[in-house]
ROPA-401785 format. One line per 10 residues: number of its first residue (from 1); their letters; for each residue x, y, z of C-alpha. Coordinates in nm, 2 decimals. Example, Ala and Ser with C-alpha at 12.3 -4.5 7.8 and 13.67 -1.06 7.14 Angstrom:
2
1) as) 1.23/-0.45/0.78  1.37/-0.11/0.71
//
This chain:
407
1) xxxxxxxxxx) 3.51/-1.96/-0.82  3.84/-1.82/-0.98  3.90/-1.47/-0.98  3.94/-1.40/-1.31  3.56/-1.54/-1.35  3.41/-1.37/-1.13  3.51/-1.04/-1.26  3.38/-1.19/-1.60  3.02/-1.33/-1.51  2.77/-1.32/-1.20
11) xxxxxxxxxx) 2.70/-1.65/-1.02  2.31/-1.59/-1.19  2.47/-1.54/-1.51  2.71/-1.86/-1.49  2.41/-2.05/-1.37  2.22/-1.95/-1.70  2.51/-2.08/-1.91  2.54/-2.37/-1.78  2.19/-2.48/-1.75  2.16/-2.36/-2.12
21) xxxxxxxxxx) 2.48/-2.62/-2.19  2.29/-2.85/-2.01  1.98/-2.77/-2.21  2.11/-2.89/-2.55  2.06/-3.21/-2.50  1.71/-3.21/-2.43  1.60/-2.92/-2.67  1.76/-3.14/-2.96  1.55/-3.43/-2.88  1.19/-3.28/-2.78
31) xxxxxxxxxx) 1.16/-3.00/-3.00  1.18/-3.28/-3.26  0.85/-3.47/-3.14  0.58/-3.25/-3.30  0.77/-3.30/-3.64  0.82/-3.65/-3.66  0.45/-3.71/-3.89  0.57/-3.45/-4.12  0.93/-3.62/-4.15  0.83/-3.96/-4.18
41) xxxxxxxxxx) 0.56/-3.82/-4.50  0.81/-3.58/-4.67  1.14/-3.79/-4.68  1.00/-4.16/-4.63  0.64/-4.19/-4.74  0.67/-4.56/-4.78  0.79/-4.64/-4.41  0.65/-4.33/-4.19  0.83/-4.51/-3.84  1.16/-4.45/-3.99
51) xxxxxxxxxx) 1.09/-4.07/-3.86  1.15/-4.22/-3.52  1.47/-4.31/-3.61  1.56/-3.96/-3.57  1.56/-3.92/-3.18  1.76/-4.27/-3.19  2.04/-4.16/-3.43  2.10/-3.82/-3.20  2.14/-4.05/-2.92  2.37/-4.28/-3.06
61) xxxxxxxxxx) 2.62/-3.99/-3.19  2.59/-3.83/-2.79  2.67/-4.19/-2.67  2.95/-4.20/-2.89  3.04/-3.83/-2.82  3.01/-3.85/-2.42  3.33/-4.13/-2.41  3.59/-3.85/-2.59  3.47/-3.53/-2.46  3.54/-3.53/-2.14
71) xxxxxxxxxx) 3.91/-3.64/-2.16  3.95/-3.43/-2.44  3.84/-3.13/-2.23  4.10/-3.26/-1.98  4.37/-3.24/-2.25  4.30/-2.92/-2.51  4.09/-2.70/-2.26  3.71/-2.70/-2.17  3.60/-2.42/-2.37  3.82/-2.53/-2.72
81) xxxxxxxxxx) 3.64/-2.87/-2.69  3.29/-2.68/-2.68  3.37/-2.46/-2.93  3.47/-2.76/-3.17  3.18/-3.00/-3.08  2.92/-2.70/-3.11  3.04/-2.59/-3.45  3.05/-2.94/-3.56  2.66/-2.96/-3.43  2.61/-2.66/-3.61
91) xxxxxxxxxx) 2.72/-2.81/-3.95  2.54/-3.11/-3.84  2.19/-2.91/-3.83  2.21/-2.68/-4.13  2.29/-3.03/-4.33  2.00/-3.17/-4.18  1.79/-2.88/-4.27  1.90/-2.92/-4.65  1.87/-3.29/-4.59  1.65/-3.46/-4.94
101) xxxxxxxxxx) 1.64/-3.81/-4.78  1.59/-3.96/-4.47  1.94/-4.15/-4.48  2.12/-3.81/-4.49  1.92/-3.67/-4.22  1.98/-3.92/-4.00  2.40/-3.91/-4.07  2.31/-3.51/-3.99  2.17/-3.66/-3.65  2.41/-3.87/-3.56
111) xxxxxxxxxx) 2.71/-3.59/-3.58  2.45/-3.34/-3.43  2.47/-3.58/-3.11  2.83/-3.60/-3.15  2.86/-3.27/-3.09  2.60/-3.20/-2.82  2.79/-3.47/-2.64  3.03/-3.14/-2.55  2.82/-2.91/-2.39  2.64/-3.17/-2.19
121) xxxxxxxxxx) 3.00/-3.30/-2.07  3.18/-3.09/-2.02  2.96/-2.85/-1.86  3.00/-3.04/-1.58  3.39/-3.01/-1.53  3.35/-2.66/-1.61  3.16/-2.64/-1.26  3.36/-2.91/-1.11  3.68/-2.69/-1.18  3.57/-2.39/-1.02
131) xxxxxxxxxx) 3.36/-2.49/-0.76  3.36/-2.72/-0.45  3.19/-2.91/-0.20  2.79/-2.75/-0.09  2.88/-2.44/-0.34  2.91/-2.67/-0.64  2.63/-2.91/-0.54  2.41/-2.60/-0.50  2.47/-2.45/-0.84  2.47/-2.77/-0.99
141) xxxxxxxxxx) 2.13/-2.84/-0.80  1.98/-2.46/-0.93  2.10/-2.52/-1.31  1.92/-2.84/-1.31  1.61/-2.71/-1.20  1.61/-2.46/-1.49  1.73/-2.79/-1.71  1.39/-2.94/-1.61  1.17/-2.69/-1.77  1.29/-2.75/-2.16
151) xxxxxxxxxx) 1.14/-3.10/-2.21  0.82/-2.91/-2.09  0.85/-2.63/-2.36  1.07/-2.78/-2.61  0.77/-2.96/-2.82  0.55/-2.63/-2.79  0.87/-2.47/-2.94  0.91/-2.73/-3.19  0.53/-2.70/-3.25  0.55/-2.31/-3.29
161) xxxxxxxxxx) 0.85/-2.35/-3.53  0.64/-2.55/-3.72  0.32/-2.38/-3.72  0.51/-2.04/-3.87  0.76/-2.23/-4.13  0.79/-2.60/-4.13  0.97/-2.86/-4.00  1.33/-2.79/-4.15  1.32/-2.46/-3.98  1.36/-2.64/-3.60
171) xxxxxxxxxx) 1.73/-2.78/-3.74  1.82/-2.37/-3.78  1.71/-2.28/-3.46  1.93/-2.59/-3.34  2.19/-2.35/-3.50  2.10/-2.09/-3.34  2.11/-2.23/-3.00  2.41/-2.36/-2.99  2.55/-2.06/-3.18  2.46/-1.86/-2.88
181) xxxxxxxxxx) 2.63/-2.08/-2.62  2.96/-2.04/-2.79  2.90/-1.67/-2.85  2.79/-1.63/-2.48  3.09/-1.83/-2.34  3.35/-1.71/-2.59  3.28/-1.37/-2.42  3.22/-1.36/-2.10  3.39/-1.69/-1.96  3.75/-1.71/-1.94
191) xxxxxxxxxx) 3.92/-2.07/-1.97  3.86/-2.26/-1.64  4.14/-2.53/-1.70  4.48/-2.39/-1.73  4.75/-2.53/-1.88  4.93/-2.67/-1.67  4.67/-2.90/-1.53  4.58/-3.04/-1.83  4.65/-3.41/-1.87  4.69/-3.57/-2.24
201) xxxxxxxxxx) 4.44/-3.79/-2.40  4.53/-4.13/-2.39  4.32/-4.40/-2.53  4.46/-4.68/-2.35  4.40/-4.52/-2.03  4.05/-4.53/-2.10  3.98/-4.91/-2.22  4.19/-4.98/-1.90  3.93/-4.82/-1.70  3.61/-5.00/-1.88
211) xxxxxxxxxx) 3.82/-5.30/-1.80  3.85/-5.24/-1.46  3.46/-5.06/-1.43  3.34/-5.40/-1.60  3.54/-5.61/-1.33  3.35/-5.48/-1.08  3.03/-5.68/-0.96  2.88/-5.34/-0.83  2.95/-5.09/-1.07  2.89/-5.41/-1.36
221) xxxxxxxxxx) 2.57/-5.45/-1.22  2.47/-5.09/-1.19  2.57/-5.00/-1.52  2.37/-5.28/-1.70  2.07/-5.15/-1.50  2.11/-4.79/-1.59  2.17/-4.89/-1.95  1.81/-5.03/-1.91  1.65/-4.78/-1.70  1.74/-4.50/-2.01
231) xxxxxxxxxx) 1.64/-4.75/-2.28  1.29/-4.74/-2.09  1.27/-4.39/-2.12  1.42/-4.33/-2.46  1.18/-4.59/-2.61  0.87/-4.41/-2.42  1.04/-4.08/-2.55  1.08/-4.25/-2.93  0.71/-4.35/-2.94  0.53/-4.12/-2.77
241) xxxxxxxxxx) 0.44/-3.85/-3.03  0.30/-4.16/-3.26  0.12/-4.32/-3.03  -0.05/-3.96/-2.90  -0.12/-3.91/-3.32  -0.19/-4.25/-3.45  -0.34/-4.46/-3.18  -0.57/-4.14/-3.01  -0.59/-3.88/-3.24  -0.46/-3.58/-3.03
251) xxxxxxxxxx) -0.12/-3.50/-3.23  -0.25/-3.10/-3.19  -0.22/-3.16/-2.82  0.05/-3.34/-2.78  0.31/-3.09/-2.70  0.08/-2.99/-2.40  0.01/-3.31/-2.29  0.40/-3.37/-2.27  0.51/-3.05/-2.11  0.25/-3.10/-1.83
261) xxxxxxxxxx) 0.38/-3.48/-1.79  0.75/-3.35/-1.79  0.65/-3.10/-1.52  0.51/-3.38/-1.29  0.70/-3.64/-1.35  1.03/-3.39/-1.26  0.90/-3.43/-0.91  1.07/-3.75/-0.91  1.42/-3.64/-0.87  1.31/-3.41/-0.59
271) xxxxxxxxxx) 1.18/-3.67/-0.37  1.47/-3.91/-0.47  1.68/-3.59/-0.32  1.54/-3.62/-0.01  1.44/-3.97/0.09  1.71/-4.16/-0.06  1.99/-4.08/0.25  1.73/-4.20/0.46  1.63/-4.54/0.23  1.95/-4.61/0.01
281) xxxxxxxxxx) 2.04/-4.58/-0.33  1.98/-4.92/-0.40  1.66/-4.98/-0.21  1.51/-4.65/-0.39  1.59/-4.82/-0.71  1.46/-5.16/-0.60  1.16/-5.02/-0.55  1.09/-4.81/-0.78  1.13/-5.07/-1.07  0.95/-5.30/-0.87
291) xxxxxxxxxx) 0.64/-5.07/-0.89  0.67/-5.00/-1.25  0.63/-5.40/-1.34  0.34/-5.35/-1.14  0.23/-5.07/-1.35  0.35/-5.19/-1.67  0.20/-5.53/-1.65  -0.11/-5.36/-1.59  -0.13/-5.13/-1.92  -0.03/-5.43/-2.09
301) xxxxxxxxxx) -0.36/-5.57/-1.97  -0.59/-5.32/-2.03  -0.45/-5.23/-2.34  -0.58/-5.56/-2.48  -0.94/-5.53/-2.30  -1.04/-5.27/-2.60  -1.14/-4.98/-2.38  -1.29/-4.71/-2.50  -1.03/-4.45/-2.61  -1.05/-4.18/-2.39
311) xxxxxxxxxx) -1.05/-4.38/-2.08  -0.74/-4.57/-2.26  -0.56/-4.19/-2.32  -0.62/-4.15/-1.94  -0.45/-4.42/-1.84  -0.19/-4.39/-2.12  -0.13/-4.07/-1.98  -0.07/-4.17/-1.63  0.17/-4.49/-1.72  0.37/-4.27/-1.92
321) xxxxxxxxxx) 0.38/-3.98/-1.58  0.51/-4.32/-1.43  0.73/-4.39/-1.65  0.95/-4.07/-1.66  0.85/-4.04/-1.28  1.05/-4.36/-1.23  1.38/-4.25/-1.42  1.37/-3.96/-1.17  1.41/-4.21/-0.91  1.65/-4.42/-1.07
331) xxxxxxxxxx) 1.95/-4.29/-1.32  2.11/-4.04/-1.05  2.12/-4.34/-0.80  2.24/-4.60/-1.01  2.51/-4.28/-1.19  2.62/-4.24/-0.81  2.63/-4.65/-0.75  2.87/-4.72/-1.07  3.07/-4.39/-0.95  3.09/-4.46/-0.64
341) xxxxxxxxxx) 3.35/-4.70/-0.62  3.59/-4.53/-0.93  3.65/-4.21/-0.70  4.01/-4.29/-0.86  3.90/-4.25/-1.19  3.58/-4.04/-1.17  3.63/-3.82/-1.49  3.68/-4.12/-1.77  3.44/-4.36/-1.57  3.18/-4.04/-1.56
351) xxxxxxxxxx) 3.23/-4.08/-1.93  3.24/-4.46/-1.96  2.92/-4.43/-1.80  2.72/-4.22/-2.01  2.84/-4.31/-2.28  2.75/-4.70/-2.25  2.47/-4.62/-2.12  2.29/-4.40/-2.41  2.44/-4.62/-2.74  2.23/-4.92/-2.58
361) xxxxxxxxxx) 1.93/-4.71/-2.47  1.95/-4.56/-2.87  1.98/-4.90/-3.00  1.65/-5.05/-2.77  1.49/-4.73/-2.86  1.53/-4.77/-3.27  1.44/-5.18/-3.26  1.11/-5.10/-3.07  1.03/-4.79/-3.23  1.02/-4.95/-3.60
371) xxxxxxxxxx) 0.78/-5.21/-3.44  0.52/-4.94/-3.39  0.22/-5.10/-3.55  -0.06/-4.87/-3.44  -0.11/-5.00/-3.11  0.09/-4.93/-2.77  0.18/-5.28/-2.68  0.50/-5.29/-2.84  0.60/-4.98/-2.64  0.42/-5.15/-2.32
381) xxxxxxxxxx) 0.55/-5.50/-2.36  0.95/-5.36/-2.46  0.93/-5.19/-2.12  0.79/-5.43/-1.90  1.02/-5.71/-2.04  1.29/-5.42/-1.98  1.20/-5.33/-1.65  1.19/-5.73/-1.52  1.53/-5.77/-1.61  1.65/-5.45/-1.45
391) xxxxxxxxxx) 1.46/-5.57/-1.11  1.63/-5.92/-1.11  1.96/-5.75/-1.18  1.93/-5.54/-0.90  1.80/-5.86/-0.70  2.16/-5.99/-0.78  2.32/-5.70/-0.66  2.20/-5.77/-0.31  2.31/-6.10/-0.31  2.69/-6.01/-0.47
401) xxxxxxx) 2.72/-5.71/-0.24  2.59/-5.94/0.09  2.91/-6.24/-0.05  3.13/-5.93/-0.14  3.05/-5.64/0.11  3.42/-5.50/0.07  3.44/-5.46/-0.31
//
C-alpha cells in the first residue's frame, strides 16, 4: 500500500470501503425485491410484470457502464471516475423516486446502473494499484466476504424501508449510500493512480481487444457460457419475489427466505476456492452445470405433478439454493478462463467481460420475466434450456482445447 494511504486509512478501514464499493451493486438490486408488487400496482396497474423490468433495466445500464469505467479510470483518475458515476447514480435515484410512470423509472434505472458500474469497477483497480500478489488476493478475499452478506439483508432493508414509508423511499436511501462512499473516499483516500501513469481512453483500442477476445476459441467459448451462467441467475433473481407472492403466498416472508438462501448458497464460492486447484476450472464448471440440468429437469417435472404447495415451496426453495449455489461454482472460473489468456490486456478485457456478460444476462432476464404467468415453469424451463446450452458449450471447449492445446 502507498505511503501517503496508509497514513490516511487503516487496512480495516480500506477493507470497509471497498466492500461498501463493492456493495452497490447488489444493495441496488435486492433491496428492490420486496417493492416490486407495490411498483407493478402504483405505476402499471394494467401489466403488474412490467415491475420486473426494474432489476433488468439496472443491469443493462451496469453492462453498459462496466465497458467505460474502467478505462476511464485509467485515463482521468480512479476516484474522479467514482465521484462522476456516483453523482450521476445519485440523480438517477432521486428521479426515480419522483418517477409518475413506469417508463421514467425504468430510464432512472438504467442510468442508476450506469453509474454503479463505477464503484463496482473500479474498486477493483483501486486495490490492484496499491496492492500485490497474497496481500491483494487476501484483501480482496476479506472484502468479498463482507460483499456476501448484503443480498442476505438487502430485501429485509428494502422491506423495513417500506414498512416505515413506502416504496419510493428505498430510491433515497440509494442516495444516501452512494452519497456516503464518495463522502467516505473524498476524505480519507488519497488518489491511487497518479498522473503519470495514466493512459488515455481510446475507443479503438478497446473494439481491437473484443476482436481479438472473440478470436479466441477459449476465451469465445468461456464468455458465451458466463453470459449464460449470469442470465440463469439474474432471471432466478428477476422472478423470485413473484413467484414467492403470487404462486405461494409468502411475499411477508420473502425477504427471510432470501437472506437465509443467500447465506447458504455463498458457500459455493468457498468450496470452489478450495477444490478447484485440485479439479480444474473447467471440470468445476462442467460439473456443476451438469448437476443443475439434473436439478432443473427435475423441478420442471414436479412442477407439473400439482403438488401440494408447501411441499412445492420446499422444493422451490432448495432448486433456487442450487441455483445461486451453482453461480458460486461457476462465474469466478469461467471470469478467470476468458482472463486467462488476455494477461496482455487484462484491464479492458476485465471490462469486455463484464460488460457482455450482464447486457445479455439483463436482456434473458426481461424476456422471461414478462412471461411470468403465475406459475414457475417459465422460470424453470428458461433455465434448464439455458443451462443445456452452457453444458454443450463447455463440452466444445474440451474438444477445441484437446485440437488447440497451445491457444
Amino acid at each position: 500500500m502507498t505511503e501517503n494511504t496508509k497514513h490516511a486509512m487503516s487496512r480495516a478501514e480500506f477493507i470497509a470501503l471497498i466492500a461498501m464499493m463493492f456493495a452497490t451493486v447488489a444493495f441496488s438490486i435486492d433491496a428492490m425485491l420486496p417493492a416490486l408488487p407495490e411498483i407493478g400496482q402504483t405505476l402499471s396497474p394494467d401489466n403488474v410484470n412490467r415491475a420486473q423490468l426494474v432489476i433488468a433495466a439496472f443491469a443493462l445500464g451496469m453492462g453498459i457502464g462496466t465497458f467505460f469505467t474502467g478505462p476511464l479510470s485509467d485515463a482521468f483518475g480512479r476516484k474522479n471516475v467514482i465521484f462522476a458515476a456516483a453523482l450521476l447514480y445519485i440523480g438517477a435515484a432521486v428521479t426515480a423516486w419522483a418517477s409518475s410512470s413506469v417508463e421514467m423509472l425504468l430510464l432512472s434505472r438504467v442510468v442508476m446502473g450506469l453509474g454503479a458500474a463505477g464503484p463496482r469497477v473500479v474498486a477493483l483497480a483501486i486495490v490492484r494499484d496499491l496492492y500485490s500478489g497474497r496481500e491483494m488476493a487476501k484483501m480482496m478475499s476479506i472484502a468479498m466476504m463482507i460483499f456476501t452478506l448484503v443480498p442476505a439483508i438487502a430485501p429485509m432493508l428494502g422491506a423495513g424501508i417500506i414498512f416505515l414509508t413506502s416504496w419510493r423511499a428505498i430510491f433515497l436511501a440509494f442516495a444516501l449510500f452512494a452519497l456516503i462512499i464518495i463522502l467516505w473516499m473524498g476524505l480519507r483516500l488519497p488518489e491511487p493512480l497518479a498522473v503519470e501513469s495514466r493512459r488515455p481512453f481510446r475507443l479503438p483500442q478497446l473494439m481491437a481487444a473484443l476482436v481479438e477476445m472473440i478470436q479466441h476459441p477459449t476465451v469465445r467459448l468461456s464468455m458465451l457460457v458466463q453470459c449464460l451462467c449470469l442470465a440463469m441467475l439474474f432471471c432466478m433473481i428477476t422472478l423470485v419475489q413473484p413467484i414467492y407472492d403470487v404462486v405461494f403466498d409468502r411475499a411477508e416472508s420473502f425477504p427471510f427466505w432470501f437472506g437465509f438462501i443467500a447465506l447458504m448458497s455463498g458457500t459455493g464460492s468457498l468450496i470452489n476456492a478450495s477444490v478447484v486447484v485440485r479439479l480444474g476450472m473447467r471440470r468445476m464448471v462442467t460439473w456443476a452445470l451438469c448437476g443443475q440440468i439434473g436439478l432443473s429437469a427435475l423441478m420442471l417435472l414436479l412442477e407439473s405433478l400439482h403438488l401440494p404447495n408447501d411441499t412445492m415451496f420446499g422444493l422451490f426453495v432448495a432448486w433456487q439454493t442450487s441455483v445461486f449455489f451453482m453461480a458460486g461454482l461457476t462465474l469466478g472460473n469461467l471470469n478467470a478462463m476468458a482472463m486467462e489468456p488476455m494477461g496482455h490486456i487484462a484491464g479492458m478485457a476485465a471490462s469486455i467481460v463484464g460488460g457482455v456478460s450482464t447486457i445479455f444476462a439483463a436482456a434473458a432476464a426481461a424476456t422471461v420475466g414478462l412471461l411470468f404467468d403465475g406459475s414457475i415453469a417459465p422460470l424453470t424451463g428458461a433455465i434448464l434450456l439455458m443451462v443445456a446450452l452452457a453444458f454443450l458449450i463447455m463440452l466444445h471447449m474440451a474438444r477445441v482445447e484437446m485440437r488447440h492445446p497451445a491457444e
